[in-house]
C-alpha positions in Angstrom: 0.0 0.0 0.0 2.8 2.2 0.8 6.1 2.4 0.7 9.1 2.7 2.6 10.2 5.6 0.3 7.5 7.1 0.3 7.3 7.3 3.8 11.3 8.6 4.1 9.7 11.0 1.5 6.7 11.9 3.8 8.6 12.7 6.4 11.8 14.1 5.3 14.2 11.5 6.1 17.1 10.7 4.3 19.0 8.3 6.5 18.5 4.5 6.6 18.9 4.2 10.1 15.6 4.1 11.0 14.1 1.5 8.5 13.4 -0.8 10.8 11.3 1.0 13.0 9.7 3.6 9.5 8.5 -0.4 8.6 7.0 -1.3 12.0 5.0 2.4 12.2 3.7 1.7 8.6 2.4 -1.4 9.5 1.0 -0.5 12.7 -0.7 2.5 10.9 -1.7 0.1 8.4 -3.5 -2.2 10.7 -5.2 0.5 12.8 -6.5 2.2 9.7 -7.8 -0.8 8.1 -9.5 -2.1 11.5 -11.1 1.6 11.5 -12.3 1.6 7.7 -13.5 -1.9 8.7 -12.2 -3.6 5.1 -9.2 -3.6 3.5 -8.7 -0.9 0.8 -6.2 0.8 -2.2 -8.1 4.2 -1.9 -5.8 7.2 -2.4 -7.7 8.5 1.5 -6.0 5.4 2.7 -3.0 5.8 1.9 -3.1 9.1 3.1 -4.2 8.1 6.5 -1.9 5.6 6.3 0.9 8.5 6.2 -0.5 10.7 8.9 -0.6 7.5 11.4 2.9 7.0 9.9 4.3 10.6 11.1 2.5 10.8 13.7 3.7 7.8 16.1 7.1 8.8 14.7 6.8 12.4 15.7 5.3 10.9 18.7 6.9 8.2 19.8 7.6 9.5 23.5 4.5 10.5 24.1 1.6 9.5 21.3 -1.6 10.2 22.2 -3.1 7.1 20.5 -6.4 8.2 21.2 -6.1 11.4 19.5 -4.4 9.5 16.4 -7.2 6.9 16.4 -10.0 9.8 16.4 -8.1 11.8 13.0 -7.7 8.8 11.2 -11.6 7.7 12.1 -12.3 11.2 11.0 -10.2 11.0 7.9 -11.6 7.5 6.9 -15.0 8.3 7.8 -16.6 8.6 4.5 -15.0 5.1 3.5 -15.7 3.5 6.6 -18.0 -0.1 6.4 -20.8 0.0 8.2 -21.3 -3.5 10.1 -24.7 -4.0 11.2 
């Protein structure tokens, strides 16, 4: 869904240093954002969501505020989101 460069790209990095833990976030961000959407999903909203959970538990890694991220990225995915009755 997205990349590891685009990721580094995202967020400005230009070292490989931090591969490692850029691939745990994406997944992680991956995971939460399909488990919020409810399906899984290619849409362009995705992957954008995908990238803001990305930068923010790496801006945030001290201190994330997870239910803060998990509210944007329901917000963000809203329109796309399954409804399970």
């Amino acid at each position: 869904m997205v990349s590891l460069e685009e990721v580094k790209l995202y967020l400005k990095v230009e070292h490989d240093e931090e591969d490692d833990l850029l691939e745990q976030l994406m997944e992680a961000s991956h995971q939460l954002c399909e488990a919020i959407l409810r399906q899984t999903s290619d849409s362009d909203v995705l992957k954008t969501a995908v990238l803001y959970g990305v930068a923010y538990l790496y801006e945030h890694r001290e201190v994330a505020n997870h239910k803060e991220l998990k509210e944007t990225l329901y917000h963000l995915l809203l329109a796309e989101r399954k409804d399970v009755f």
